[in-house]
C-alpha positions in Angstrom: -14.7 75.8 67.5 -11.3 75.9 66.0 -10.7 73.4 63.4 -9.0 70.3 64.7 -5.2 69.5 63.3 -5.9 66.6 60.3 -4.1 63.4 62.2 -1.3 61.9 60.4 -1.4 58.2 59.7 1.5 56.1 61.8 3.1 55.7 58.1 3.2 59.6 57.6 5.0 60.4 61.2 7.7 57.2 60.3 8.3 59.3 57.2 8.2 62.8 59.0 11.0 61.2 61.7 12.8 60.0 59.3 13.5 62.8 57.3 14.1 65.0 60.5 16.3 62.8 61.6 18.0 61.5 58.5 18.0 58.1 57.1 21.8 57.3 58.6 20.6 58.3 61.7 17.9 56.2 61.9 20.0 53.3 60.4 22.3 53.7 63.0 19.9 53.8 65.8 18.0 50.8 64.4 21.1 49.1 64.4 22.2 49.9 68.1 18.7 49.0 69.4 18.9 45.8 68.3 22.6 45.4 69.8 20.8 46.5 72.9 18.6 43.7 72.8 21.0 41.2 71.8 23.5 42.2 74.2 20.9 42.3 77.1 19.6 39.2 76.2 23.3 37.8 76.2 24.2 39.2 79.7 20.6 37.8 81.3 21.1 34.3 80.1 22.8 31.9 82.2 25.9 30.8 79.7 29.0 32.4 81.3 29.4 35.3 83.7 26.6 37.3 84.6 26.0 40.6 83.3 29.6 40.4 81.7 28.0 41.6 78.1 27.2 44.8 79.0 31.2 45.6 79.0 30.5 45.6 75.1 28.4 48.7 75.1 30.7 51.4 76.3 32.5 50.9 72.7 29.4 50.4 71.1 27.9 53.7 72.1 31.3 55.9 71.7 30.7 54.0 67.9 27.3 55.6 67.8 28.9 59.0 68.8 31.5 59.2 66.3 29.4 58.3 63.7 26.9 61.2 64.3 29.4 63.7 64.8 30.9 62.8 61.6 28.4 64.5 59.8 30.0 68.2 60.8 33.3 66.8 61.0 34.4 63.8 59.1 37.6 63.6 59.4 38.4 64.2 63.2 35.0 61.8 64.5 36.7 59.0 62.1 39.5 59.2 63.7 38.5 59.0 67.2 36.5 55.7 65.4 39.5 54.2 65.0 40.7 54.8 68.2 37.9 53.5 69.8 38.0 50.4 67.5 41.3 49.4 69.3 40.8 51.0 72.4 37.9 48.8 73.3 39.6 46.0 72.0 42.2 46.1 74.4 39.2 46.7 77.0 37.1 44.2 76.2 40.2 41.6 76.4 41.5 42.8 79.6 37.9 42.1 81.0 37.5 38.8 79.2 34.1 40.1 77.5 33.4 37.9 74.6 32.5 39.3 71.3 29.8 38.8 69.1 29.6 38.8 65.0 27.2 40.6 62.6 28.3 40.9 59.1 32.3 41.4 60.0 33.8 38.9 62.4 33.9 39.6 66.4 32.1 43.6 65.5 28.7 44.2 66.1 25.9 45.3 63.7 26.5 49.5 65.3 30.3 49.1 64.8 29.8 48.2 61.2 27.1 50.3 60.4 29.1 53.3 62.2 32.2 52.5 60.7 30.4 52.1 57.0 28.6 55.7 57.6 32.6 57.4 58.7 33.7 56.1 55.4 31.3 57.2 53.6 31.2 60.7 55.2 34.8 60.6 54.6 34.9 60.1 51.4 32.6 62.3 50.3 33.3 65.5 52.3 37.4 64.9 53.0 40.6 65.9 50.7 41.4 62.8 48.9 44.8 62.8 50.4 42.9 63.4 53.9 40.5 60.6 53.3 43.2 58.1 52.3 44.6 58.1 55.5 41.2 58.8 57.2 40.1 55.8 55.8 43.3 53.5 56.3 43.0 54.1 60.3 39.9 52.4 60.2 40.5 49.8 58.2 43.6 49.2 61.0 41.1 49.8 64.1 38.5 47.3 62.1 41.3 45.0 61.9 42.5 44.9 65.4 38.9 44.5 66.3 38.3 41.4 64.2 41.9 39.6 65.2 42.2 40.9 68.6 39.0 40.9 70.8 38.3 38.2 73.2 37.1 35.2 71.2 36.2 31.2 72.6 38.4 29.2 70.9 41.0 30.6 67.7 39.5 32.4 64.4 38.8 30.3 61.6 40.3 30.7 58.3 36.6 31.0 57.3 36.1 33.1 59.4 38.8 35.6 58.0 38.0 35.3 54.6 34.3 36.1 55.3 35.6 39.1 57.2 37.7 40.3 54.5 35.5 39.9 51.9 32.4 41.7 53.4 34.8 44.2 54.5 36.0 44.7 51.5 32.4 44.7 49.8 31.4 47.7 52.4 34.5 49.7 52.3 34.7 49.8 48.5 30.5 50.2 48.6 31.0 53.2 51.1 34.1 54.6 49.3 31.9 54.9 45.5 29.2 56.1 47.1 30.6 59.2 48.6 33.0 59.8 46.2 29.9 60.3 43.4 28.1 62.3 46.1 31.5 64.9 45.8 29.7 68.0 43.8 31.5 71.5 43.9 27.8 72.4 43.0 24.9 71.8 43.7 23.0 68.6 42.7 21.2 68.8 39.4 17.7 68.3 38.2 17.9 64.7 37.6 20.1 63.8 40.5 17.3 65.5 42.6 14.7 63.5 40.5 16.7 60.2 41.4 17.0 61.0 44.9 13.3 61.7 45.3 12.8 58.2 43.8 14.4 56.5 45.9 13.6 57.9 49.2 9.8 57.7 48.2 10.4 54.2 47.5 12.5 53.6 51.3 9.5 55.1 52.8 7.1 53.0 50.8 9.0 49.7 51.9 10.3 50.4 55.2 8.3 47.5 57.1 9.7 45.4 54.2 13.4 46.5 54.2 13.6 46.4 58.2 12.2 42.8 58.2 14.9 42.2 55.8 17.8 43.4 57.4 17.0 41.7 60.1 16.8 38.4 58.2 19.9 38.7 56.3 21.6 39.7 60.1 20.5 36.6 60.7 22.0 34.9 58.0 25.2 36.5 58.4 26.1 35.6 62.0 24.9 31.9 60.9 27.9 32.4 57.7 30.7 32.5 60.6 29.7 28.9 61.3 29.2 27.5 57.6 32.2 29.4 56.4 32.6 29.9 52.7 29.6 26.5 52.5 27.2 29.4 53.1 28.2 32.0 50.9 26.0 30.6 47.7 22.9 30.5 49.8 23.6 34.0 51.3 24.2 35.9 47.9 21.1 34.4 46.7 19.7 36.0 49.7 21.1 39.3 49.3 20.0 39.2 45.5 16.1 38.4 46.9 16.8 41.3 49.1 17.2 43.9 46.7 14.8 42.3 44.4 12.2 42.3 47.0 12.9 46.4 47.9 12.8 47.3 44.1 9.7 45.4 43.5 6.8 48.2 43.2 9.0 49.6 40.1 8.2 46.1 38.3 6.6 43.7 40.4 5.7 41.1 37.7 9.7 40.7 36.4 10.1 40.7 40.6 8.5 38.1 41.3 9.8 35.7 38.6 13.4 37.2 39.7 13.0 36.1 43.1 11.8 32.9 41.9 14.7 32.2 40.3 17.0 32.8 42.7 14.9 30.7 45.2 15.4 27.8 42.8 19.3 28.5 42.5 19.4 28.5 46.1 17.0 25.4 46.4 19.1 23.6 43.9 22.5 24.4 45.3 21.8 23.4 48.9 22.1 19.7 48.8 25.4 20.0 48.0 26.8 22.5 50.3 26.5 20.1 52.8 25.3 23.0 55.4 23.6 20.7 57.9 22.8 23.1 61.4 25.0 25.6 60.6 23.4 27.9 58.3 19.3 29.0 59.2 16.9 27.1 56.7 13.1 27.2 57.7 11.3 24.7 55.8 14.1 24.2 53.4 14.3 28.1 52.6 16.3 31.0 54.0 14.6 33.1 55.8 15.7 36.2 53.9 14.5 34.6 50.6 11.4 34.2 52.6 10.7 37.5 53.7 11.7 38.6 50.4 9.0 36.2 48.5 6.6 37.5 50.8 7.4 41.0 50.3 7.3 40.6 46.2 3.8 38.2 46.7 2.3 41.5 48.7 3.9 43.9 45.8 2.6 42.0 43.0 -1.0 41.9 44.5 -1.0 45.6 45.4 -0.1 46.5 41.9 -2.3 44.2 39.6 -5.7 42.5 39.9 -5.5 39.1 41.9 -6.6 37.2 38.5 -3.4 38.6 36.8 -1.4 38.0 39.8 -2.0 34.1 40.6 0.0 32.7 37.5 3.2 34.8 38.7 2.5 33.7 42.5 2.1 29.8 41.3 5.9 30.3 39.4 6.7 31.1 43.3 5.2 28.8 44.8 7.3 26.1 42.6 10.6 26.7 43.7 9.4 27.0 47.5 8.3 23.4 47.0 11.2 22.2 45.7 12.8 23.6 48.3 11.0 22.2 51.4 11.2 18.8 49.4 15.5 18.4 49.5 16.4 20.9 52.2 13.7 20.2 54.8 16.0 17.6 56.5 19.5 18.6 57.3 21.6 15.3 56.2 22.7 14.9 52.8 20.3 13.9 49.7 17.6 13.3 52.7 14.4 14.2 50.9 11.3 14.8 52.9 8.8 12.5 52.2 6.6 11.9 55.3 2.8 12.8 54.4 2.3 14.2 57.6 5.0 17.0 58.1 4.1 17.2 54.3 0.7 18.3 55.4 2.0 20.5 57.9 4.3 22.4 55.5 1.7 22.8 53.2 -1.0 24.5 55.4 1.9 26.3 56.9 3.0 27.8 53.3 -1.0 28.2 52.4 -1.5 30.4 55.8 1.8 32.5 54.7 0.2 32.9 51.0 -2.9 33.8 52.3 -1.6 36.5 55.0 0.2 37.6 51.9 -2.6 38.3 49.3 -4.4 39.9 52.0 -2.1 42.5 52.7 -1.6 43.0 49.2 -5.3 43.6 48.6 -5.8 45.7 51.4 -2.8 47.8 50.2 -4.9 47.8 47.0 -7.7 48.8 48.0 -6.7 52.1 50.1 -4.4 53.1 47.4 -7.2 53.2 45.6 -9.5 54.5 47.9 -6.7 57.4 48.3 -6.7 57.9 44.3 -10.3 58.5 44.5 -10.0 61.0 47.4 -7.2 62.7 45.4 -9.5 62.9 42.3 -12.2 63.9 44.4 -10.1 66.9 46.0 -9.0 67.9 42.3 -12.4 67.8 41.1 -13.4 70.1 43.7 -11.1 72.5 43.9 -11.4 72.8 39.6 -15.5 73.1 40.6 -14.5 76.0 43.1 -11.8 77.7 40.7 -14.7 77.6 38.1 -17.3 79.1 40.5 -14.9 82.0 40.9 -14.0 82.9 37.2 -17.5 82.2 36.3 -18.5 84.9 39.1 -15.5 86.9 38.0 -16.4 87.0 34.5 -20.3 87.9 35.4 -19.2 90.6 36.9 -16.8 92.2 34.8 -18.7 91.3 31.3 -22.4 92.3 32.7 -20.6 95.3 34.1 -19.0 96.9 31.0 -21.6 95.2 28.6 -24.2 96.8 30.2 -23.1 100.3 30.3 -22.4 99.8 26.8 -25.8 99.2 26.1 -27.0 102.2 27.9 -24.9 104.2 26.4 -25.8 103.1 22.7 -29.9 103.0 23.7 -29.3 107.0 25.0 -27.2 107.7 21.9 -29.9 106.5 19.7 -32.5 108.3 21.1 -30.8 111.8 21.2 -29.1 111.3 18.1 -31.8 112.7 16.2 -32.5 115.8 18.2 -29.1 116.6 19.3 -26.2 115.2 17.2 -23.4 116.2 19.6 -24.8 114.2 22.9 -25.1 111.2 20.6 -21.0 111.9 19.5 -20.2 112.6 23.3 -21.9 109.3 24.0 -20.0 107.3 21.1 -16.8 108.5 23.2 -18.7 107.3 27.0 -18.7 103.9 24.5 -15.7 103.5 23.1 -14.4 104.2 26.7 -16.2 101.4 28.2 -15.2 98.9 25.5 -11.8 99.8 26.1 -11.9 99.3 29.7 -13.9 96.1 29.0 -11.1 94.6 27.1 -8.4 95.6 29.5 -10.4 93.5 32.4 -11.2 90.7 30.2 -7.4 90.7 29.1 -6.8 90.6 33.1 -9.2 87.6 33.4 -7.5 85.7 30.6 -4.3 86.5 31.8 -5.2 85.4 35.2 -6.9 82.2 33.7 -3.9 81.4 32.0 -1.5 81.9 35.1 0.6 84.3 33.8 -0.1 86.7 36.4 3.1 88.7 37.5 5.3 87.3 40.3 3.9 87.3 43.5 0.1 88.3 42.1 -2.2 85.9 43.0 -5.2 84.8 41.1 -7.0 88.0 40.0 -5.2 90.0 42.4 -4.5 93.0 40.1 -8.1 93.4 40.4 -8.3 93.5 44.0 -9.0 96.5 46.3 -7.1 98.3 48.5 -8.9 101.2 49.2 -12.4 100.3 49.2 -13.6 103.9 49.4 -11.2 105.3 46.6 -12.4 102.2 44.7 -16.2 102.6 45.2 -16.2 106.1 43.8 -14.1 105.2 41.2 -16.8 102.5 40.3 -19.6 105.1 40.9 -17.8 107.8 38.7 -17.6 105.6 35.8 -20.7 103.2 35.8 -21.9 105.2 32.8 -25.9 104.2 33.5 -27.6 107.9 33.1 -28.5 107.6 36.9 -27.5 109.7 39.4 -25.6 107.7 42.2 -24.9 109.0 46.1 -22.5 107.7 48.1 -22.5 107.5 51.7 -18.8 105.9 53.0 -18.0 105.7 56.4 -14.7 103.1 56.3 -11.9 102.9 57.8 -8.9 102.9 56.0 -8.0 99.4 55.9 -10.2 96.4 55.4 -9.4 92.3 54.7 -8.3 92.2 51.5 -11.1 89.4 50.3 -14.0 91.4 52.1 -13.1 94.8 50.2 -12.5 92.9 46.9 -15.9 90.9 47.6 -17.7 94.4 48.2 -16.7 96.2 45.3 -18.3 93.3 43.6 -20.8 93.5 44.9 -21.8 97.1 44.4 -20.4 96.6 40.4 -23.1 93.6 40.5 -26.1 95.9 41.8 -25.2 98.7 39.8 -25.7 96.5 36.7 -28.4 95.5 38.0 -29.8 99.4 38.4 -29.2 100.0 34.5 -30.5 97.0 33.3 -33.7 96.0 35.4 -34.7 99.3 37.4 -37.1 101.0 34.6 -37.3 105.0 34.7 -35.0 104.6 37.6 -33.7 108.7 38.5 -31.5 108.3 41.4 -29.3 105.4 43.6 -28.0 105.2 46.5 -24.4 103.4 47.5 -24.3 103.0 51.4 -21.1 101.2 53.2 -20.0 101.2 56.7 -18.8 99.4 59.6 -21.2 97.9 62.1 -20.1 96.1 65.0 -17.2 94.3 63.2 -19.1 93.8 60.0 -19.0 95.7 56.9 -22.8 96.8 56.2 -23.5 97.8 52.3 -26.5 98.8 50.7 -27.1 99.5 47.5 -31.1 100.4 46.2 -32.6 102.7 43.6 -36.2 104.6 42.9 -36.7 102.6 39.7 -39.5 100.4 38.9 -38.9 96.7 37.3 -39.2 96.6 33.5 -41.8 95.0 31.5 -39.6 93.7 28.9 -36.7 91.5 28.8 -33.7 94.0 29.3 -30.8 94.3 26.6 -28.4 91.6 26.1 -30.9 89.3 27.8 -31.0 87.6 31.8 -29.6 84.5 32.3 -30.0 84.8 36.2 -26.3 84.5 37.5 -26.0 87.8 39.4 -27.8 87.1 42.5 -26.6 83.8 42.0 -22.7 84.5 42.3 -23.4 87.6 44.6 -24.8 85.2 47.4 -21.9 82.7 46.4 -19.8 85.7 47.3 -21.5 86.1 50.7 -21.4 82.7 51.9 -17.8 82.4 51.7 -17.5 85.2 53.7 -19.9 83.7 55.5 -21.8 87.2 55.5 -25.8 87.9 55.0 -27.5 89.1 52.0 -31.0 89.9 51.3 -32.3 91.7 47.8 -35.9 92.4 47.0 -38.3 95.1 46.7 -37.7 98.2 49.1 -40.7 99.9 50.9 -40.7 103.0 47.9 -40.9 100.6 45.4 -37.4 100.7 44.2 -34.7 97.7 44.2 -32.5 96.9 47.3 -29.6 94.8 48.0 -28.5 94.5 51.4 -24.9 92.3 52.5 -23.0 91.8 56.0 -19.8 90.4 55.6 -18.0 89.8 59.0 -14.2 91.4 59.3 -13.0 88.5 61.2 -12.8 85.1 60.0 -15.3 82.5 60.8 -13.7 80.5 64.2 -17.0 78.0 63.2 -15.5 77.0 59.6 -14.7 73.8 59.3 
């Protein structure tokens, strides 16, 4: 039966949709699908007019659209952005839909995202004088977003400056970005190199950086409330972020980095005075969290668990301190009851634990995949081997042994008839010289400096098996008369004819080196009911003596080798006169059985 498609691991077809779709596009839809659930949650919830959420979506999804098309055409899909930006504004005011924050104030998490990606696609693909004024409309339509959709109660100056600073991070973030991606050529070596870094390590810690964006979400609609309070906590969290993501590159340093910022954080918190209004579980955002967890499973994954603990136990420190003077909300309130002291403690063990788990598991089918790589190398260097060994059989016993023939008639004519033993002196050096011209193609073949678009001992290949097989027979140079008897068509699979003319070279050899007193052979090939039929016998009788240049055994041996990848039929032994015969059917069509 046909072999069955290898199935792909849930990891491998993320990674596949990913890079079909592209990793903006999958940012973007990420993002919207979680506005979808937000939003839907929002409008089901019995706060406030019914259903009156789902007004935000129109502009969300037109958002979505522009941010897509900008990737043909920048400039005009950033403009209609803008527009939209105020457009829905005045919408969503005029229907009294209240607006939610992400990272910029009253915009959701698509909005942002599709507005950072226009910017950046601006940038990078625009006229500078283009994109400057690209760029400015959104800004404006960001603007009259942020200070002119529906709001409860009037914007804080908080508020504002939280707004204008993350805006200002992302714009300037999107703006370097694409402007370094501008390349009148194309990318270079190293860039390339870079780039493959860093998407193989995205795909590596997607789980990670999704739970992590979601997390620092978190934190940043929780920021709106605690104003500039918050900001201290949140950069610690954004620097435990990127930590966490960059990790597998040096997870020991990551870990001790992500220690210390937990500590900052832990340190700093008493004295923010943050109370209920920024997200703290167990006296730890839950960014820095995720992003100790994240490092933890890293760490684990890369080095042996014995190595691993001291680094983990520097971790484990600041947490502590943290769940000790940030547990409680008020100020300088330290937690100090045994019993939610307990509770903290199995809570933080069960986390570890889940943790070093994963980590080893990780472990062990990386290297349960290292293995299965090695094992696949090691085979395919076996099989490579096989081939050249059966290669160089054949071409060495070939030539060698005609050689020898040669020389053994030379020097027993010599004496009574000088001019056969010259003639045969020229048979020689002929046969040397064609010996050295295949073993230079072997080498050369060895050494993969075949020409361009040759594959591995292809210049030795057939392509007309019947020219080839008289060739062979013309110049085998054993003293025996050969008869062939061809009836093929004109074109055969390339690895059967190749395999055949082997094979015939092989038995040939065979003929002047172990068929004693042998006068005549015969060479018979033809097509049988779709399989190539040879035969290959002689008259001779089996010597007494060990022939020249010794036996070692390893014609039959790679002849049947030959066969069975073909899977063909071979059978060699004594014929019914007495003489030698070899016998192969290789099959025209590949094997539907293989597997």
């Amino acid at each position: 039966m046909p072999e069955a498609p290898p199935v792909q691991s849930f990891s491998a077809r993320v990674a596949e949709l990913v890079r079909r779709l592209g990793m903006p596009v999958v940012v973007l839809l990420a993002s919207l699908l979680f506005d979808l659930v937000f939003i839907t949650d929002a409008a089901l919830d019995n706060h406030g007019p019914g259903f009156v959420d789902f007004a935000l979506l129109p502009g969300i999804v037109a958002m979505v659209g522009c941010a897509i098309w900008a990737r043909r055409r920048a400039a005009v899909a950033a403009m209609v952005g803008a527009f939209a930006l105020a457009f829905f504004t005045i919408f969503q005011r005029y229907l009294h839909t209240p607006a939610y924050s992400s990272v910029l104030a009253n915009l959701s998490i698509t909005d942002v995202v599709a507005g950072t990606e226009m910017v950046y696609y601006v940038a990078r693909r625009v006229r500078p004088g283009v994109a400057f004024a690209v760029i400015s409309s959104l800004v404006v339509g960001a603007l009259i977003a942020v200070f002119g959709r529906y709001t409860y109660g009037d914007i804080s100056d908080s508020t504002i400056l939280s707004a204008l600073l993350f805006g200002s991070f992302l714009l300037g973030a999107a703006v370097v970005i694409g402007v370094s991606g501008r390349t009148r050529t194309g990318p270079s070596e190293k860039r390339m190199r870079r780039l493959r870094r860093v998407n193989a390590l995205v795909m590596g810690q997607w789980p990670l950086i999704a739970a992590l964006a979601i997390a620092l979400l978190f934190e940043f609609g929780y920021s709106y409330d605690s104003g500039t309070r918050g900001f201290p906590v949140l950069f610690c969290s954004i620097g435990a972020a990127v930590i966490a993501v960059l990790s597998p590159r040096r997870p020991g340093d990551a870990i001790l980095g992500v220690a210390g910022l937990l500590l900052l954080s832990s340190l700093v918190t008493p004295f923010l005075h943050l109370g209920y209004d920024y997200p703290l579980v167990a006296g730890t955002s839950p960014t820095q969290i995720v992003a100790g967890i994240g490092v933890v499973v890293n760490l684990v994954r890369a080095v042996p668990l014995a190595k691993a603990w001291p680094r983990i136990t520097v971790l484990a420190i600041p947490v502590a301190i943290g769940a000790f003077l940030n547990t409680h909300p008020g100020p300088y309130r330290l937690m100090t009851d045994p019993q939610e002291l307990g509770s903290l403690v199995v809570a933080a063990g069960l986390v570890l634990g889940i943790s070093v788990a994963v980590g080893l598991f990780l472990r062990s089918r990386d290297s349960e995949r290292t293995q299965v790589m090695k094992a696949a190398v090691t085979d395919a260097q076996t099989t490579e081997r096989m081939a050249l060994a059966r290669e160089l059989h054949d071409v060495v016993a070939h030539h060698v042994t005609g050689i020898v023939v040669q020389a053994q008639a030379a020097r027993m004519m010599g004496e009574k008839n000088p001019q056969l033993a010259l003639e045969a002196m020229g048979r020689i050096e002929d046969a040397g010289t064609e010996a050295l011209a295949a073993m230079r193609r072997l080498v050369r073949s060895m050494r993969g400096d075949a020409p361009a678009g040759a594959s591995e001992l292809s210049e030795q290949a057939t392509t007309d098996l019947d020219a080839d097989l008289r060739k062979l027979v013309e110049g085998a140079n054993h003293n025996i008369e050969t008869t062939l008897v061809l009836n093929l068509p004109p074109h055969l699979p390339h690895e059967v004819g190749r395999s055949a003319l082997r094979l015939v070279q092989e038995s040939l050899t065979n003929v002047g080196k172990h068929a004693a007193d042998a006068t005549e052979a015969l060479v018979h090939a033809e097509v049988v009911r779709n399989e190539l039929h040879l035969e290959v016998r002689d008259n001779g009788r089996e010597r007494a003596h060990r022939p020249a240049g010794g036996s070692g055994g390893y014609g039959l041996v790679g002849m049947r080798e030959r066969v069975a990848l073909l899977h063909g039929r071979l059978t060699a032994g004594r014929g019914p006169d007495g003489g030698w015969r070899v016998e192969a059917w290789l099959p025209l069509e590949a094997n539907g059985d293989d597997e």
